[in-house]
C-alpha positions in Angstrom: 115.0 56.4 147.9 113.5 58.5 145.2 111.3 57.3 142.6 113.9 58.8 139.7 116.1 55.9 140.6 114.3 52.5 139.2 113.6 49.6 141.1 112.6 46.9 138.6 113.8 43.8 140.4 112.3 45.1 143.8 115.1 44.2 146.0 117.2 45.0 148.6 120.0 46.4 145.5 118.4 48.3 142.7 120.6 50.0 139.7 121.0 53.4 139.7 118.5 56.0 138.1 119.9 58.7 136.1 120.2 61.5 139.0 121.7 58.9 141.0 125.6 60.2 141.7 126.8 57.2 143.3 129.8 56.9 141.3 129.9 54.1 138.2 133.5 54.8 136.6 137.0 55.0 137.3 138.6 58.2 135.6 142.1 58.6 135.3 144.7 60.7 137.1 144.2 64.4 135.3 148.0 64.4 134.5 147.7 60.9 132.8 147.7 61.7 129.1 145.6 58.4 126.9 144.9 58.9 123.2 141.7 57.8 121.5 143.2 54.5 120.7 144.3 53.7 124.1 140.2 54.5 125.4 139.2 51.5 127.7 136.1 49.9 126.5 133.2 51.1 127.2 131.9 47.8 129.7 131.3 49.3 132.7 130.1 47.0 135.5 126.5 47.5 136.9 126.5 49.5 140.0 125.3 47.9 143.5 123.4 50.1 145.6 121.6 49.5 149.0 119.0 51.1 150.4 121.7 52.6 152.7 124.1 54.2 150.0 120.5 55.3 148.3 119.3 57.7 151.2 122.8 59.0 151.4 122.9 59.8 148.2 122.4 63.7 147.4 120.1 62.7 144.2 117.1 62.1 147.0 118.7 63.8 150.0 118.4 67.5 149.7 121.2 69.5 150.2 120.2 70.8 153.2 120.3 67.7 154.9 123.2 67.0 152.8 125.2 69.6 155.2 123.5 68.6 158.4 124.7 64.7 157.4 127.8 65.8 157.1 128.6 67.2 160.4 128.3 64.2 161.9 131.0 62.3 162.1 133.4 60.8 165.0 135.8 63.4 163.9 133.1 66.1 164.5 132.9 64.3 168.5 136.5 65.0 168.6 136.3 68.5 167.3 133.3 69.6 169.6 135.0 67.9 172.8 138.3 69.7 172.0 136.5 73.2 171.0 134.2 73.4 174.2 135.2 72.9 177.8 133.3 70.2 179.5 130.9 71.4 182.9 133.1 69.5 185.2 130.7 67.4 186.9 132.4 65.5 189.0 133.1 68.6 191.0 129.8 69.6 190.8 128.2 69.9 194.7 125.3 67.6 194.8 123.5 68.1 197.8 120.5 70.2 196.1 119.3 71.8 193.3 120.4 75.2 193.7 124.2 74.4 194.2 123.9 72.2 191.2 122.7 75.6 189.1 125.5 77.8 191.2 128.0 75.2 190.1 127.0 75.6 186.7 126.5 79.2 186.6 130.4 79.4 187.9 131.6 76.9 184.7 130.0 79.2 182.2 131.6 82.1 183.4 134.5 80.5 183.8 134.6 79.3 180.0 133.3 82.2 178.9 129.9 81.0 177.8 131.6 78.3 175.3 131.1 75.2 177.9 129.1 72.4 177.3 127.1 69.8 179.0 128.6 66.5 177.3 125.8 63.9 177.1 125.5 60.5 175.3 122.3 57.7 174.4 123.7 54.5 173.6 121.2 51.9 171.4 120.7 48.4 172.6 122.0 47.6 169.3 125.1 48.9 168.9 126.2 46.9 172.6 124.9 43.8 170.8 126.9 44.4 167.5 130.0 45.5 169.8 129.5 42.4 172.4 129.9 39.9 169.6 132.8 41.7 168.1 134.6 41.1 171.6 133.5 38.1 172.5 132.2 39.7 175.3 128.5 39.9 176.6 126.0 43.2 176.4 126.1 44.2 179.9 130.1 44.5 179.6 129.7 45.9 176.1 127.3 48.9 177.8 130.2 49.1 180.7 133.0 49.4 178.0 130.9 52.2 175.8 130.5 53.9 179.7 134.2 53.7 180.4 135.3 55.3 176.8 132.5 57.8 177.0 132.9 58.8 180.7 135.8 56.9 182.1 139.3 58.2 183.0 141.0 55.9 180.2 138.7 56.7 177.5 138.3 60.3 175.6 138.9 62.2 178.9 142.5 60.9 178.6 143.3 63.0 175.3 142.1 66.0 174.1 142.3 69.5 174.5 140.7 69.9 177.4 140.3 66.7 178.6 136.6 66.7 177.7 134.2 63.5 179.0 130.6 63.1 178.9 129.0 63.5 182.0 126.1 60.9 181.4 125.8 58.0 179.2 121.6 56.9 178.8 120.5 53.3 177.6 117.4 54.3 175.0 116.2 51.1 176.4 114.8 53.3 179.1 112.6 55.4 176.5 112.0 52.7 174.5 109.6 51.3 177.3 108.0 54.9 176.8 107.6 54.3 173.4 106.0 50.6 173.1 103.3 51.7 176.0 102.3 55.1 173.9 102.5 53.1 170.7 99.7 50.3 172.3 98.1 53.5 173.9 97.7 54.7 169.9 96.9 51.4 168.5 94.0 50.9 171.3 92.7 54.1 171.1 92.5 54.2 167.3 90.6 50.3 167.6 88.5 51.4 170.6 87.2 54.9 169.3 84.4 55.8 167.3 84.3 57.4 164.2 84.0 61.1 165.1 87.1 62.3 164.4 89.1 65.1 167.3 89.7 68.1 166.8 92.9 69.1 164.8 94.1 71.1 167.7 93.5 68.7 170.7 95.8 66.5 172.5 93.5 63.6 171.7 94.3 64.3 167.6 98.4 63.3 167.8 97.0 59.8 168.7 94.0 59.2 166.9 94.3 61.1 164.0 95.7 58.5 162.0 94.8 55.8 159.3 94.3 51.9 159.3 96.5 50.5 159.6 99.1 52.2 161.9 102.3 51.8 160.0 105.8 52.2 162.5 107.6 55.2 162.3 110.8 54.4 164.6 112.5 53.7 161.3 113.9 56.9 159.6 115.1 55.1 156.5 111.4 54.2 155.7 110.4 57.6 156.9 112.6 59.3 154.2 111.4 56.9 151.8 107.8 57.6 152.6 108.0 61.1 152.8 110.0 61.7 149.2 108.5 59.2 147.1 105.1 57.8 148.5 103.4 60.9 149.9 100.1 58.9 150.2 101.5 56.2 153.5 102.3 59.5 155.2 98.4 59.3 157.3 99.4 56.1 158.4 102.3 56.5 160.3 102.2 56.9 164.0 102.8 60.0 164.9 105.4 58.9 168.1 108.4 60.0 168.5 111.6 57.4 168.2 113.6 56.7 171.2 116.1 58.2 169.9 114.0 61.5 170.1 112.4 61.1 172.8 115.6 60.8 174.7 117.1 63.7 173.4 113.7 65.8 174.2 113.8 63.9 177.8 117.6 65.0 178.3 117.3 68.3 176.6 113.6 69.5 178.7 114.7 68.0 182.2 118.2 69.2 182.5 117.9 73.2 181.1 115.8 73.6 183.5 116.9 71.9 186.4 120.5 73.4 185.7 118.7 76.7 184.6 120.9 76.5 181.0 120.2 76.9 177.6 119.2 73.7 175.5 122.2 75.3 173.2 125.2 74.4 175.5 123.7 70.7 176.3 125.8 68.2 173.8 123.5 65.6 172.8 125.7 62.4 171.4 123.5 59.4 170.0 125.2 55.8 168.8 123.0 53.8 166.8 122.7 50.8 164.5 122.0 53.0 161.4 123.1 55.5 159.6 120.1 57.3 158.6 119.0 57.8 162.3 121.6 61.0 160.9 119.0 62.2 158.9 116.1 61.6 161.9 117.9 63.9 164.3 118.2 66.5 161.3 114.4 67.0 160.8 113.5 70.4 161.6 110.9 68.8 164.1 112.9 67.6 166.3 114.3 70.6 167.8 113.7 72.5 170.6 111.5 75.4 169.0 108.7 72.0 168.8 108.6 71.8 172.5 109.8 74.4 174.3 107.4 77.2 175.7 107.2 80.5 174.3 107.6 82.1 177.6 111.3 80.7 177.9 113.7 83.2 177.6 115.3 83.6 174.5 112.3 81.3 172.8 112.0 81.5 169.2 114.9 84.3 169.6 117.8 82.0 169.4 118.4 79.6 166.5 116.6 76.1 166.5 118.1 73.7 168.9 118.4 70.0 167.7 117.1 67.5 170.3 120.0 65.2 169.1 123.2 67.1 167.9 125.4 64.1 166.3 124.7 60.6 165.5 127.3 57.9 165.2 127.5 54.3 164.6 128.8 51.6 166.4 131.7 51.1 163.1 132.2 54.5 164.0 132.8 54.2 167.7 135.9 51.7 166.6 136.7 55.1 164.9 136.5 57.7 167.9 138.7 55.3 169.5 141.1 54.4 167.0 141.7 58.2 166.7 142.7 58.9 170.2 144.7 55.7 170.2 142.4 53.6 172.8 142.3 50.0 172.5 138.3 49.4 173.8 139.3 45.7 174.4 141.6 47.2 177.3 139.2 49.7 178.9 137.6 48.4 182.4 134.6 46.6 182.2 133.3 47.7 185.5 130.3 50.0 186.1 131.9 53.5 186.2 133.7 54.8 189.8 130.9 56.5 192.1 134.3 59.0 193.2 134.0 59.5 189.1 130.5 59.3 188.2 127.9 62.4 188.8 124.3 61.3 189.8 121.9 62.8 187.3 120.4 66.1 189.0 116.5 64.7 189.2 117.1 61.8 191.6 113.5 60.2 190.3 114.7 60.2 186.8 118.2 59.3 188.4 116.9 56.1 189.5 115.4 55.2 185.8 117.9 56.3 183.3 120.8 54.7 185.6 119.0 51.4 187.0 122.8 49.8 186.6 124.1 52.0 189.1 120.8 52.3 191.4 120.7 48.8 192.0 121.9 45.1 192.5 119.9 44.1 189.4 120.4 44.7 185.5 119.6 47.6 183.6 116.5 45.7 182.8 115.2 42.9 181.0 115.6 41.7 178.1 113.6 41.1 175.0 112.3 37.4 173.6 113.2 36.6 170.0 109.4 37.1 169.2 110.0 40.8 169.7 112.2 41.0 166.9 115.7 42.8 167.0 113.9 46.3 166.2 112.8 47.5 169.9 109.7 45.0 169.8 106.8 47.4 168.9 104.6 44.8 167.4 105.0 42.3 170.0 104.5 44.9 172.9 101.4 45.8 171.0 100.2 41.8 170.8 101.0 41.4 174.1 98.7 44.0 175.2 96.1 42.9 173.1 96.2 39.8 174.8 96.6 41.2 178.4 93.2 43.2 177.5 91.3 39.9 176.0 91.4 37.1 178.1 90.8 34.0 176.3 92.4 35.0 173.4 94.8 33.2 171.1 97.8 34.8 169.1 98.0 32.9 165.6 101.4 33.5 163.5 101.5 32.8 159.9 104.7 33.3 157.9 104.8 35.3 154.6 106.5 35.3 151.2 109.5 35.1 153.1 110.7 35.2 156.8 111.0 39.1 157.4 106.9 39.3 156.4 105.0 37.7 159.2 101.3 38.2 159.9 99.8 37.9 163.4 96.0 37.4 164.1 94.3 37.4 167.8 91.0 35.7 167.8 88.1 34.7 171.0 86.2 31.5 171.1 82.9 32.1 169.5 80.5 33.1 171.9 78.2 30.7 173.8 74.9 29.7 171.9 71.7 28.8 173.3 71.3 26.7 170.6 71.7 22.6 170.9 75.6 21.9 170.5 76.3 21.4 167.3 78.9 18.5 165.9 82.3 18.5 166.5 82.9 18.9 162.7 80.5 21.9 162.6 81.8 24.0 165.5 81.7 28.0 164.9 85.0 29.8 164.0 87.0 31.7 166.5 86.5 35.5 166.0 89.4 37.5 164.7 89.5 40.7 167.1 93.2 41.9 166.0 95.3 41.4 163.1 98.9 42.6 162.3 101.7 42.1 160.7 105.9 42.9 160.2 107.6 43.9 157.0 111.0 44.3 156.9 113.7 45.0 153.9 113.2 47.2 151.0 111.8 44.9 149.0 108.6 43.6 151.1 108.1 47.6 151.9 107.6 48.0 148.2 104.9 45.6 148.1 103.2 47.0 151.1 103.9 50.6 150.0 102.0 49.7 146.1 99.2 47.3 148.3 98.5 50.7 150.0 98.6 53.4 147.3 94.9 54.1 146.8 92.9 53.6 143.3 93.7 56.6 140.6 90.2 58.4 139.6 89.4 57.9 136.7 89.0 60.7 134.0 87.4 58.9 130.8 84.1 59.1 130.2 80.9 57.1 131.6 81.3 55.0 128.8 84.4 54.5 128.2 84.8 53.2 131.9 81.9 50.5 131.3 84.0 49.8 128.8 87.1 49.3 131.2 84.7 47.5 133.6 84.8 44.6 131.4 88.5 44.3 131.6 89.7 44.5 134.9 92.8 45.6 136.2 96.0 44.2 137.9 95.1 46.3 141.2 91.4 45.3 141.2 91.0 41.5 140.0 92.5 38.2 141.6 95.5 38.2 144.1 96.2 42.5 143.9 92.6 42.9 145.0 93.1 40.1 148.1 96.5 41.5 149.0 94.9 45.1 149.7 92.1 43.9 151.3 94.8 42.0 153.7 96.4 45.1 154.4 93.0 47.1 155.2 92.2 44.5 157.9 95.4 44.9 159.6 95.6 47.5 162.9 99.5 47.5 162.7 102.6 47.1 160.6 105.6 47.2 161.9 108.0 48.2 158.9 111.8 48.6 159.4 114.2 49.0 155.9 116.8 47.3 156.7 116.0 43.2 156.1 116.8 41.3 159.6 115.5 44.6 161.6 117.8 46.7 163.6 120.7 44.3 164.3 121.5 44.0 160.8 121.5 48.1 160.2 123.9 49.7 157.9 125.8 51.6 160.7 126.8 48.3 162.6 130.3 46.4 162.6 130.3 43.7 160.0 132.3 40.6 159.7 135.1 42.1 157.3 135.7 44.3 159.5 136.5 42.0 163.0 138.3 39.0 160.7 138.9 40.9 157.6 138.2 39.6 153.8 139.9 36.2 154.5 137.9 35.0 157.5 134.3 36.6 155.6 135.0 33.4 153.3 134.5 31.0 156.1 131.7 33.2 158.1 129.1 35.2 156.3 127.4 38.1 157.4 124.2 35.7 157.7 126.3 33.7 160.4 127.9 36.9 162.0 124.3 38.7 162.4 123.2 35.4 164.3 125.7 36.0 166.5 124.7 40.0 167.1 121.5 38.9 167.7 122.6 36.2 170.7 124.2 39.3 172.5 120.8 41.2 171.7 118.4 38.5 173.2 120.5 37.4 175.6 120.9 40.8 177.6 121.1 40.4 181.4 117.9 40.3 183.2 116.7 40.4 186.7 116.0 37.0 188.5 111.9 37.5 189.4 111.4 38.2 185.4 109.8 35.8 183.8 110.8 35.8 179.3 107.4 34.8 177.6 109.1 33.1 175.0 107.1 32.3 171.9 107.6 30.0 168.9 108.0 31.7 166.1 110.7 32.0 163.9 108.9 32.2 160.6 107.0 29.0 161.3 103.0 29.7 161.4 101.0 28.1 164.5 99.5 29.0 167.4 100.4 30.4 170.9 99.1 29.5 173.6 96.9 31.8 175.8 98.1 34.0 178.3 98.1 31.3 181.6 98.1 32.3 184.8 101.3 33.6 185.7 101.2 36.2 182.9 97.1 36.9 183.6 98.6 38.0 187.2 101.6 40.1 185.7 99.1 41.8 183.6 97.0 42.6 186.7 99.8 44.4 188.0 100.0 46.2 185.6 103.2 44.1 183.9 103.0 43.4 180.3 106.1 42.2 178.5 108.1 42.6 181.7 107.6 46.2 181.5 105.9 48.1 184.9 103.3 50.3 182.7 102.5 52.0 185.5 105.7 53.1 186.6 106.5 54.5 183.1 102.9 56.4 182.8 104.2 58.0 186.1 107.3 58.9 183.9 105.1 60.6 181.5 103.5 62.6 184.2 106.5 63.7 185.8 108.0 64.9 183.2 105.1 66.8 181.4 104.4 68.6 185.4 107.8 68.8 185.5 108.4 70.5 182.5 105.4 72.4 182.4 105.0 71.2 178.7 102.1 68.9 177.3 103.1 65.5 176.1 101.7 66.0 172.4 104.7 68.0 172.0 107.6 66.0 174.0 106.3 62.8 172.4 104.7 63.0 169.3 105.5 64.7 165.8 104.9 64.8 162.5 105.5 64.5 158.7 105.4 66.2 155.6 106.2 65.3 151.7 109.9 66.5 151.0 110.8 67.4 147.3 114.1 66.4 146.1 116.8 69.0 145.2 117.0 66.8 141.8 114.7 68.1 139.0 112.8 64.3 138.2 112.6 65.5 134.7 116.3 65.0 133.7 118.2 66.5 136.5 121.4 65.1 135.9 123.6 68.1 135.8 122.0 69.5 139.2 122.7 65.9 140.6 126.2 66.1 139.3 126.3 69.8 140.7 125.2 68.6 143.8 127.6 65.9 144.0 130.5 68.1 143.7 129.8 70.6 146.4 129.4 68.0 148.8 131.6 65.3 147.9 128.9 62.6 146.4 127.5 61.8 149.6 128.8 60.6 152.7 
């Protein structure tokens, strides 16, 4: 959102500013003639805008992104599948490496050079938002998404060419990547010392970051950040979403194993919002970021995207509508192994694909304390807890029930002094703190808590003069509030209020029952019911769900007890193997050849708006009509 629109009431719907193009009027037909008299009054009603319809809105977005934005679409799915032949996988010899590249070779000759590797990343999300539509649960949801994707009966049955994708990834599997790097970040940045690394070392894209460690998964508070509140950009982390990072993963691992250009690998990514659009449209995230400048045709060909097109899950009821597929009809069986093509690196085979590489499920789920946003925060308790034995996690709810605060304290530690009474015993020692904000309108309070004091230019005197009368930012509750926020480690921030379930992108009541039925079931009610499918995701039998009281209430947890002490010892924390996925991360950086400060981390930078803040209408009306005022 830019800071020409105004946000007086500081929630989740603010009015719109005067570059703001969202239109507030109904014109008539321009072959309707009205004479003055006939003029309708001038009562217009006041516009609602979300945070959503904000970012999309070319008064903030620039028009660059404006274009990128607009090709993608699930008519721009359709197009590409129709305009490039697919690398027919299924008749691709398996049986090594260098027949897989042969086979490959022979299908771009074949097409000329205009086939494409079809590949898709599916959110845990959008299966929860699509299993409650259906009535169905999330591992059937994930089979029906494979079976539309991949499947005989799903695109493949239509089309030009009869185009399919050859894999369909769960980000689940990266998100594991990302919750282990982002306590990796959060520990080293608590554990180091003040001398700061150097600019140009590895050591820097973890480190070099400020207290507290805000979440940068969320590319509708990115885009916020970055156009209006230049000044949060030092805090947030510097990883990469799952999103990304699956894109990189797909994009790095199978050029080279299939010895192709990143350009003809199709990269499709459903997910719950629709500004993870503009996250796969930052110039960052493209393969000139990563890839070595001893490839050929680096930096010779145009920049690669990491993820090509981003769709929701209201927009995969779309892509199937259009080629006439009922998805409540497709199979909800994994897909055929005569059909499906094992993924060409049988190590990262047996990760992406657990469904299909095993009797269990594609891996556990998440508790409610996690939160419906990929559980950063709680990963991130968890293994602050794992590394403190003894400790306690202390929850205390906020203003409201999206702002939560967390707080990890020791026992004090043993005195040689005489006991003292039980009414006099020491204070446990706070080692951690944290907290969550989600929706627009707590970000707004953590965004102003963290904008730093203004220098002052007045005289000496004048400001002993001030000194007497102090301000709103450095007297009573403002002055407590920022001092808060300096103590915590890490925020875990997400725009859209609820978290990730409740993004803009996802299917909403109206439009499973229609207007009639919304009277009887909010979206309140109906998100409840996305987020049973999200928690209750299938999970293998010898997992054990640490399950923790929360829901808004404030109290304590109990300390890890024995069974989890052992899981941690293994090297388990929050049912996650962290050994098995730091052996990810080494395979694929000696893999690759390419260090993992540039497959996993990133950066940011203060974007200017196309809009002129200083009266831009016209260009915002200008703006609006090259690209159709907006979306």
């Amino acid at each position: 959102m830019s800071a020409i629109l105004s946000v007086d009431d500081l929630n989740d719907f603010i009015s719109p500013g005067v570059a703001c193009i969202k239109p507030v009027e109904t014109l008539p037909p321009s072959d309707e003639v009205i004479r003055e008299d006939q003029l309708p009054a001038n009562n217009l009603k006041p516009a609602s805008i979300s945070f959503t319809d904000c970012l999309a809105c070319s008064g903030c977005v620039t028009s660059a992104e404006a274009v990128l934005i607009s090709l993608q679409s699930h008519s721009e799915v359709l197009s590409t599948l129709d305009s490039h032949p697919a690398f027919d996988g299924s008749k691709l010899p398996l049986e090594n490496r260098q027949d897989i590249q042969d086979a490959v070779a022979d299908a771009r000759r074949t097409t000329v050079g205009q086939g494409k590797l079809f590949v898709a990343s599916v959110s845990p999300q959008v299966r929860a938002s699509l299993a409650a539509t259906y009535g169905i649960s999330e591992l059937e949801a994930g089979r029906m998404l494979d079976q539309l994707l991949t499947g005989p009966f799903g695109l493949a049955s239509g089309g030009k060419h009869g185009s399919r994708f050859t894999w369909v990834v769960d980000t689940a599997s990266m998100r594991e990547v990302c919750l282990i790097l982002s306590a990796d970040e959060v520990m080293n940045f608590t554990s180091s010392s003040n001398a700061q690394p150097s600019p140009d070392s590895e050591a820097a894209f973890t480190t070099q970051v400020q207290k507290p460690i805000l979440t940068s998964a969320c590319p509708g508070w990115v885009c916020y950040a970055e156009k209006t509140h230049p000044h949060v950009l030092p805090y947030l982390s510097r990883l990469k979403s799952p999103q990304a990072l699956t894109g990189v993963l797909l994009k790095s691992i199978l050029s080279q194993q299939l010895g192709i250009h990143p350009e003809q690998i199709w990269h499709l990514s459903v997910m719950p919002c629709f500004d993870k659009k503009l996250e796969a449209s930052r110039q960052e995230l493209t393969d000139w970021y990563w890839r070595s400048t001893s490839d050929p045709g680096a930096g010779s060909k145009p920049q690669v995207r990491d993820v090509d097109c981003v769709i929701t899950a209201r927009e995969i009821l779309m892509l199937a509508d259009s080629r006439g597929i009922d998805l409540a009809k497709l199979p909800r069986e994994p897909i055929s192994p005569s059909i499906r093509t094992p993924f060409p690196d049988p190590f990262l085979d047996a990760i992406l694909f657990p469904d299909h590489n095993s009797s269990t499920c594609r891996r556990s789920s998440q508790p409610p304390a996690a939160g419906p946003s990929g559980g950063y925060l709680y990963h991130i308790l968890q293994s602050q807890l794992a590394a403190h034995p003894n400790s306690t996690l202390h929850t205390t709810r906020g203003r409201n029930a999206d702002v939560v605060e967390y707080c990890i304290t020791l026992p004090p530690p043993p005195s040689s002094e005489p006991s003292p009474p039980e009414n006099a015993k020491e204070p446990d020692v706070e080692i951690f703190k944290a907290a969550r904000y989600y929706g627009f309108r707590n970000i707004q309070n953590l965004v102003r808590k963290l904008k730093p004091s203004r220098a002052s230019r007045l005289p000496a005197a004048a400001r002993a003069g001030r000194a007497s009368r102090p301000t709103r930012a450095t007297n009573g509750a403002g002055s407590r509030e920022k001092a808060a926020i300096a103590d915590y480690a890490y925020v875990e921030v997400m725009a859209c209020p609820g978290g990730c379930t409740n993004g803009g992108g996802q299917i909403k009541v109206e439009d499973v029952f229609g207007q009639e039925k919304k009277m009887t079931m909010g979206q309140k009610q109906w998100l409840e019911k996305v987020d049973e499918a999200y928690y209750s995701m299938s999970e293998s039998g010898d997992e054990r769900q640490v399950v923790e009281a929360e829901g808004g209430e404030e109290g304590d947890v109990d300390m890890l007890d024995v069974e989890e002490e052992a899981a941690a010892e293994r090297g388990t924390i929050n049912g996650i193997d962290v050994n098995r996925v730091r052996g990810l991360l080494r395979y694929w950086e000696d893999t690759t050849g390419i260090p993992l400060r540039k497959l996993c981390f990133t950066s940011f930078r203060a974007v200017k708006s196309d809009v002129d803040r200083g009266g831009g209408a016209e260009r915002a009306i200008e703006l609006a009509g090259k690209i159709g005022g907006g979306w």
